[in-house]
C-alpha positions as CSV (number, residue, x, y, z in Angstrom):
1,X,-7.0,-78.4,43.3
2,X,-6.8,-75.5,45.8
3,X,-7.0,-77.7,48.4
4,X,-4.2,-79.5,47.0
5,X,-2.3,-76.0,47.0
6,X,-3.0,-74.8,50.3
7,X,-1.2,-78.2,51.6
8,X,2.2,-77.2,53.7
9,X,4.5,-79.7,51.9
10,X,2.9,-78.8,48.5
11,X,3.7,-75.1,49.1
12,X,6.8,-75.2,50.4
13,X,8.2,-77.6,47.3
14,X,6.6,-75.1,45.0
15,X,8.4,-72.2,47.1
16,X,11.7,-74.1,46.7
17,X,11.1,-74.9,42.7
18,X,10.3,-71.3,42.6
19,X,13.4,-70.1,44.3
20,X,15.8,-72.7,42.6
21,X,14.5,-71.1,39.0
22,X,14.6,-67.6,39.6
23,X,18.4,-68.6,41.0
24,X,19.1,-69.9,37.7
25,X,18.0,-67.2,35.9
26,X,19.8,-64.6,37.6
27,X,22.3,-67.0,37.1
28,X,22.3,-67.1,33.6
29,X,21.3,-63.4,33.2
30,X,24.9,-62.2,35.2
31,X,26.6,-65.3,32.7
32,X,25.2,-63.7,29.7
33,X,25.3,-59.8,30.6
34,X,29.2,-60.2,31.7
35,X,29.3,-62.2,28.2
36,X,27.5,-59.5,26.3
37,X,30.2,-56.5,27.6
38,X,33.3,-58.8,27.0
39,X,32.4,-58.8,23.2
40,X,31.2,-55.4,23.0
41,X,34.8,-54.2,24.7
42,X,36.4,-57.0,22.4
43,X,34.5,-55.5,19.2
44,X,35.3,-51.9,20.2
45,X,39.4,-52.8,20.3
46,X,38.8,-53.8,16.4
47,X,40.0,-51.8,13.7
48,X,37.2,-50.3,12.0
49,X,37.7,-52.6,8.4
50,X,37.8,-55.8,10.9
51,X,34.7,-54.9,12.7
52,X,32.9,-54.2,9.2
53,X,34.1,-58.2,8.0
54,X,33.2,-59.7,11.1
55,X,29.6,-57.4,10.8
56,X,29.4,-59.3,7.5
57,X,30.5,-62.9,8.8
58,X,27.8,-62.2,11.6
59,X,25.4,-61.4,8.8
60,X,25.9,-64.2,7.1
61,X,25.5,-66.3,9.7
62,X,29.5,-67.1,10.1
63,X,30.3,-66.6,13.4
64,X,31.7,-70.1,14.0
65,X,33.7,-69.9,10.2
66,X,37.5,-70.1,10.2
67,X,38.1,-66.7,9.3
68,X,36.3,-65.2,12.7
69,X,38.1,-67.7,14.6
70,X,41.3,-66.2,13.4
71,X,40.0,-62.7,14.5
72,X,39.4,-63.6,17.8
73,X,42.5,-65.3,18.4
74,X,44.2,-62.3,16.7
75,X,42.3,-59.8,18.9
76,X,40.8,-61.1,21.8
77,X,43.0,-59.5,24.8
78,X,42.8,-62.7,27.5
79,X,41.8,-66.4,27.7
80,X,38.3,-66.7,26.8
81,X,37.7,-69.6,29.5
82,X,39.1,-67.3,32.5
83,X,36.5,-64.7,31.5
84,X,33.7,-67.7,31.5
85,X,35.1,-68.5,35.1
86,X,34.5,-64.9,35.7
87,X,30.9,-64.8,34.6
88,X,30.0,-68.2,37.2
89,X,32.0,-66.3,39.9
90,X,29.8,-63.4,39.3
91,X,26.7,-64.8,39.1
92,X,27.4,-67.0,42.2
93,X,28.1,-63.6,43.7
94,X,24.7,-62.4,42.7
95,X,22.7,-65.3,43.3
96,X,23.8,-66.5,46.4
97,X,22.7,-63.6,49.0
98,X,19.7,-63.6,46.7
99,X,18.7,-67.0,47.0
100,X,19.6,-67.4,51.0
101,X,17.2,-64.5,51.8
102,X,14.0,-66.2,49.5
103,X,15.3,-69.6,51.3
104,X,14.9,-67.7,54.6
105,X,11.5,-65.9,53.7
106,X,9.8,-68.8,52.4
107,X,11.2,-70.7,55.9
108,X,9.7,-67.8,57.6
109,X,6.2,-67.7,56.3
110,X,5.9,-71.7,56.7
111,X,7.0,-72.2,60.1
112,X,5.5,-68.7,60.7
113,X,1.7,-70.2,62.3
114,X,3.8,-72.7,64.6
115,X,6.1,-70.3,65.9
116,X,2.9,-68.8,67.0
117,X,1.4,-72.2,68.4
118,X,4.7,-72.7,70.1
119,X,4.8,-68.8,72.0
120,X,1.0,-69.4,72.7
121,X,2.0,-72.8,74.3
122,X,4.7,-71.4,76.6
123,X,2.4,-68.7,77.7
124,X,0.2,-70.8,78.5
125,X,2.3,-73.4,80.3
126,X,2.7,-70.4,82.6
127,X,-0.8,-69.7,83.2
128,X,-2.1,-67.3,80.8
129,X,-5.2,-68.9,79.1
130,X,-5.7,-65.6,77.5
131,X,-3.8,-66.1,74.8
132,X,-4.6,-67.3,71.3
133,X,-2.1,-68.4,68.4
134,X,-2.6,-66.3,65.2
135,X,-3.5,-67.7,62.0
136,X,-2.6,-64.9,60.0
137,X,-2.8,-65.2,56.4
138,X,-2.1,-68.8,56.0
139,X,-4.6,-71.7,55.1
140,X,-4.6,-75.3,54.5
141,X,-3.4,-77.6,57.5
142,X,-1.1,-75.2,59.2
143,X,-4.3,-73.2,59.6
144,X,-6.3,-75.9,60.7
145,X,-3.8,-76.5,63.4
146,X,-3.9,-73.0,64.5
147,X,-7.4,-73.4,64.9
148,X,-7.8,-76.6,66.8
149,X,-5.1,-75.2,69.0
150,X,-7.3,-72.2,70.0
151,X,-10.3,-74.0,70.1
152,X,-8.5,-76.3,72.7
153,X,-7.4,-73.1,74.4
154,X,-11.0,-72.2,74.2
155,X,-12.1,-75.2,75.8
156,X,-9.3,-75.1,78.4
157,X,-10.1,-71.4,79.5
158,X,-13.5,-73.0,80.0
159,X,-13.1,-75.2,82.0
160,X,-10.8,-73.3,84.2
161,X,-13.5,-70.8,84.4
162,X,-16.0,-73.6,85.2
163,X,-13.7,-74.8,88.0
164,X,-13.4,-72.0,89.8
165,X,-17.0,-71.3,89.5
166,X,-17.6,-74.8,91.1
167,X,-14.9,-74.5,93.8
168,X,-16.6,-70.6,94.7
169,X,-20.0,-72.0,94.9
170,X,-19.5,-75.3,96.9
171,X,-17.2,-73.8,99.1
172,X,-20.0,-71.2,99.4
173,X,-22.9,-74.3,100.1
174,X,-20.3,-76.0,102.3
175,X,-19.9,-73.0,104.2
176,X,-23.8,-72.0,105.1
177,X,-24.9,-75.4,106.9
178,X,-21.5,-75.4,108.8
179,X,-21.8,-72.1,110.0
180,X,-25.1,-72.7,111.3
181,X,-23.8,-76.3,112.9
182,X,-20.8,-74.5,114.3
183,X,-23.3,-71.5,115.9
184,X,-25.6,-73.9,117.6
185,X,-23.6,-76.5,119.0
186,X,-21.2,-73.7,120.9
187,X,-24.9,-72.1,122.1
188,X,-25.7,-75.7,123.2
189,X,-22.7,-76.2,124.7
190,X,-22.4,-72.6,126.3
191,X,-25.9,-73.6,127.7
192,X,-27.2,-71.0,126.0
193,X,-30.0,-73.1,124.0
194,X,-31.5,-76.3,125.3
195,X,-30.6,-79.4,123.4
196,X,-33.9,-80.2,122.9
197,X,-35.8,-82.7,120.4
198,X,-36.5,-79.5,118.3
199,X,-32.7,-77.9,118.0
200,X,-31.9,-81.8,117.5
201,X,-34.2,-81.3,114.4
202,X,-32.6,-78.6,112.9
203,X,-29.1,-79.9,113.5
204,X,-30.3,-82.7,111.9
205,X,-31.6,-81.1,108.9
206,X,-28.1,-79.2,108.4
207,X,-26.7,-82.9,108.4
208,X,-28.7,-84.4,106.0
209,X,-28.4,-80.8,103.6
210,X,-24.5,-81.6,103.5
211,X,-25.1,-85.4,103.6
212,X,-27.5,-84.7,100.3
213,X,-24.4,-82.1,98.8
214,X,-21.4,-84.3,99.3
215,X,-24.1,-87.4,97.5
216,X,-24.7,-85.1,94.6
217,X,-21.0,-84.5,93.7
218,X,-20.1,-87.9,94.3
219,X,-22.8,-88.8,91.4
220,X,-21.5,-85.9,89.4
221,X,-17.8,-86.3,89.7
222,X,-18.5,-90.7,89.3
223,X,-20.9,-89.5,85.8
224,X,-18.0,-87.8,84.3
225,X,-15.5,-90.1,85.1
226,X,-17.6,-92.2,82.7
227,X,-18.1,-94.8,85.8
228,X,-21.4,-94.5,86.4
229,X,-23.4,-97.4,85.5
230,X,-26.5,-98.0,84.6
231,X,-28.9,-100.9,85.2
232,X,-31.7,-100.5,82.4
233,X,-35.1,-103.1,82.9
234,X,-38.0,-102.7,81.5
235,X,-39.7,-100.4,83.9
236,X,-43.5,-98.9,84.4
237,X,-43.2,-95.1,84.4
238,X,-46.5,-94.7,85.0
239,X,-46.0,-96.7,88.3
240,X,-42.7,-95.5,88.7
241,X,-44.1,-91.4,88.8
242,X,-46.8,-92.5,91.2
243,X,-44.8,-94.2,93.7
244,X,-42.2,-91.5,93.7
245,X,-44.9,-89.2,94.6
246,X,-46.8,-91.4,97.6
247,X,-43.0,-91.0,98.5
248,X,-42.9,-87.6,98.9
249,X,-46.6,-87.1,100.5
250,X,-45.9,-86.0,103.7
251,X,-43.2,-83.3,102.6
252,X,-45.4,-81.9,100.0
253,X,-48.3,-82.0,102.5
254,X,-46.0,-80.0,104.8
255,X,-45.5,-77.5,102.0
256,X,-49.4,-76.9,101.2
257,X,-49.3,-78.1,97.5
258,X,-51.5,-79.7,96.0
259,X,-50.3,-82.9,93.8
260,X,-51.8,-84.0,90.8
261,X,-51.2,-86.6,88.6
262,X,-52.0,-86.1,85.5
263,X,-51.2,-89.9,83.4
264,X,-52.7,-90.2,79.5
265,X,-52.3,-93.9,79.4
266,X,-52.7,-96.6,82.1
267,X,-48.6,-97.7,81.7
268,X,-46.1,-96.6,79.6
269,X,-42.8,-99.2,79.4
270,X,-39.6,-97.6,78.8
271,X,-36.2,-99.2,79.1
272,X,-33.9,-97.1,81.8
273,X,-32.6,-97.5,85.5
274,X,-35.4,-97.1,87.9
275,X,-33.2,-95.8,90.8
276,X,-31.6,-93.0,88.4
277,X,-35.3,-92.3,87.1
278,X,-36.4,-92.1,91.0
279,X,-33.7,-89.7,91.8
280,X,-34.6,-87.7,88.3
281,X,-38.0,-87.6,89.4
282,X,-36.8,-86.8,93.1
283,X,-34.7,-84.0,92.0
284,X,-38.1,-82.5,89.7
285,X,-40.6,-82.6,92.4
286,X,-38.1,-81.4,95.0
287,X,-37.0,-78.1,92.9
288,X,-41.0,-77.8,91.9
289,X,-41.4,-77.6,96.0
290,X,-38.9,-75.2,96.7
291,X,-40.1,-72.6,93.9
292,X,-44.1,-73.1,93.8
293,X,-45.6,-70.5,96.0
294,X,-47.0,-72.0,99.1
295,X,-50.0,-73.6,99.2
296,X,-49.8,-73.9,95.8
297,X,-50.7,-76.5,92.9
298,X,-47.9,-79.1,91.4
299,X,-48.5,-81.4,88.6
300,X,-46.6,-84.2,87.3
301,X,-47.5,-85.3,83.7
302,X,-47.0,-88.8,82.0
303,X,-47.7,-89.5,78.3
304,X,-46.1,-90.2,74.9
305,X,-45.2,-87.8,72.0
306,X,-43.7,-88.1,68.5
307,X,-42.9,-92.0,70.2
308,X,-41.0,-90.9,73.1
309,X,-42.1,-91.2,76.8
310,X,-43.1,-87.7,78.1
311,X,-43.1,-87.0,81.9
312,X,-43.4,-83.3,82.9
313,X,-43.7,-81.4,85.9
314,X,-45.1,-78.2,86.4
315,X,-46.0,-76.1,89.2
316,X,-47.6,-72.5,89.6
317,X,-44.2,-70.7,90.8
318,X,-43.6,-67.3,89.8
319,X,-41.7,-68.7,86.6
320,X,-37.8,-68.5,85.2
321,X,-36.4,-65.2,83.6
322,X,-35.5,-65.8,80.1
323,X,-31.6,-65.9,80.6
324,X,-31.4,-68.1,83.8
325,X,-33.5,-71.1,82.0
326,X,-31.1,-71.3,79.3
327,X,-28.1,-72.0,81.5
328,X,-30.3,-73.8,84.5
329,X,-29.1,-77.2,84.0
330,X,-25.5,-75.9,84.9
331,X,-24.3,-76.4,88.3
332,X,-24.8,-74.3,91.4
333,X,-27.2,-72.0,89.2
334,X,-30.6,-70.6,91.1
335,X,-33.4,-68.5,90.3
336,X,-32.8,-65.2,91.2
337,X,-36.0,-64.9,93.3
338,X,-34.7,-68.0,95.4
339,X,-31.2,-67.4,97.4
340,X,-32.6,-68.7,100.5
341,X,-33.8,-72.4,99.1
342,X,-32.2,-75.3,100.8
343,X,-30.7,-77.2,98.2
344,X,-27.3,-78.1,96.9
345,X,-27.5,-76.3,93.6
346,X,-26.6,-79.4,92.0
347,X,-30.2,-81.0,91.5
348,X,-30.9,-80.1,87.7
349,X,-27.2,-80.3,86.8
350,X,-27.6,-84.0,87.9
351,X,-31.0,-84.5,86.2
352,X,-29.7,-83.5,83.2
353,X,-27.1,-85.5,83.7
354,X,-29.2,-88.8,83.9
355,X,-31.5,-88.4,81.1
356,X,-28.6,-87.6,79.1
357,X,-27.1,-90.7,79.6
358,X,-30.2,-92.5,79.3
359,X,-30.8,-91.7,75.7
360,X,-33.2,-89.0,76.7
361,X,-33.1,-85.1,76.6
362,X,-34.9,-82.3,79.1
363,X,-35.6,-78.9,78.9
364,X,-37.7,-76.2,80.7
365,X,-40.5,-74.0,79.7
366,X,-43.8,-72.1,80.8
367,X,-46.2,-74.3,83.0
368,X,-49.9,-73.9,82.1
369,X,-50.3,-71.7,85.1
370,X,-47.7,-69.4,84.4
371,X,-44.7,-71.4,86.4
372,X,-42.5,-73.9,85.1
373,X,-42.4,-77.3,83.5
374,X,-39.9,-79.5,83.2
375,X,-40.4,-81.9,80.0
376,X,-38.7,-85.0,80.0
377,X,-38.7,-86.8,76.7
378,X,-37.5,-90.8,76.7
379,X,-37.2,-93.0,74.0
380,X,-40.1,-95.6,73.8
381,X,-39.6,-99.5,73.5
């Protein structure tokens, strides 16, 4: 029933009914109070012995005898239907300013929460995101709509927030490996370094760091277009983990680290794209390189839980603070111990990305020896 109530259309017919009676009865009020001192002026012009008979025709119930319609013929000074014109006229008079302002006011208070929606939508037309509509003391629909509207807002000022976070920080990755490209080549073409097999090296190595940052937004921006596709098989992830890691031998042999697989059942088949689980898995091992402490241990876990394919990986780093692992799948964040990794920034934003769409979830946590894991939980055939 309140519900009901707080409905816009149900409120403002009620304000309307509301208005139209009380109209009425001040209507009626003004008829009978100008009707009331007409025939208290009438009965004050009578001879005293008249008023005492009509006091008695009154008593005895009379009024309407012949005998009181000859004393108001004989003494009533006017026309009796001009006065009742007089009484509408002057209860018209009353009841019009009376019920234009109520018409106005209850107007006021229902359009009241979309005049607000409407000044919060031309300030932000203009830029200002800051700005919220005001709900005020309303409720039912019109303050449901208020609501949405901010929360839209909300979501707006987000994303705008977002955006220029992302443009600062890629144009801040963009702008380390071409400084360094820019810097050599004048050297090498200055003469001032040799062009050697070495400084070829390293100029490649800038190359592929953009090559690998302009590849991750690509897969971002084609993810949340909703056009990246999937190719799900029935796929080992046993097999899967230890090919992705005889991959990556030699790099994680340059970094000292020692590699262990650590697999609770022989295979474990899971439906999901291989290639996106490769570059998942890619993406893990690579951060777990970058942050474990040289010559240091990594291990990469595969099992099942609660029925859902587990694969972790850990490594003996000096761990995450509390505040950056709840908002390290977003993009461009780092540890703070870390600013001078190679890496686009982009790595976990895109491995949570993937899981994600694969019916999977990730999170990060403490690692046995005091660095982090990253859990990966799939859903089993």
């Amino acid at each position: 029933m309140a519900r009901g109530i707080d409905r816009i259309w149900v409120r403002f017919g009620l304000g309307i009914a509301a208005t139209v009676l009380v109209t009425i009865g001040i209507l009626s009020a003004s008829v009978f109070a100008l009707a009331e001192y007409q025939y208290r002026s009438f009965y004050r012009s009578l001879p005293a012995s008249v008023q005492e008979e009509l006091d008695e025709l009154n008593e005895q119930d009379l009024e309407d005898s012949p005998r009181a319609a000859q004393i108001y013929g004989q003494y009533w000074q006017g026309d009796l239907l001009f006065g009742e014109k007089w009484s509408l006229v002057i209860g018209l008079v009353i009841c019009l300013p009376f019920g234009l302002a109520v018409g106005f006011w209850v107007s006021r208070i229902v359009t009241l929460p979309m005049a607000s929606v409407a000044e919060a939508a031309r300030r932000i037309a203009l830029g200002d995101l800051s700005v919220r509509a005001q709900v005020g003391q309303d409720r039912g629909e019109m303050a449901d709509m208020v609501r949405d509207f901010n929360h839209m807002t909300d979501a707006l000022e987000s994303l705008e927030r977002e955006r220029k976070a992302t443009a600062a920080s890629l144009s801040h990755e963009l702008r380390t490996p071409l400084t360094v490209l820019r810097a050599r080549l004048h050297a090498i073409c200055d003469g001032v370094i040799p062009a050697d097999p070495r400084e070829c090296r390293k100029l490649l190595d800038q190359v592929e760091h953009l090559g690998r940052l302009v590849e991750d937004l690509h897969t971002m921006s084609v993810a949340e277009a909703g056009r990246l596709s999937l190719q799900k098989v029935e796929t080992d992830l046993v097999q899967l983990v230890s090919d992705t890691l005889a991959a990556h031998a030699t790099h994680i042999a340059e970094h000292g680290i020692q590699a262990e697989l650590q697999a609770s059942v022989s295979s474990l088949w899971v439906q999901v794209d291989p290639d996106r689980m490769r570059q998942v898995l890619t993406n893990l091992v690579e951060n777990a390189l970058r942050h474990a402490a040289d010559g240091g241990w990594m291990g990469v876990g595969v099992g099942t839980e609660g029925g859902h394919a587990i694969v972790t990986v850990s490594d003996d780093g000096p761990g995450l603070p509390e505040n950056v692992r709840r908002n390290l799948f977003q993009r461009f964040q780092r540890a703070p111990r870390s600013p001078g990794t190679v890496g686009s920034g982009l790595g976990l934003s895109i491995v949570h990305m993937l899981v994600t769409l694969q019916g999977g979830t990730v999170q990060a946590g403490e690692s046995e020896r005091g660095g982090t894991r990253f859990i990966v939980r799939l859903p089993c055939n």
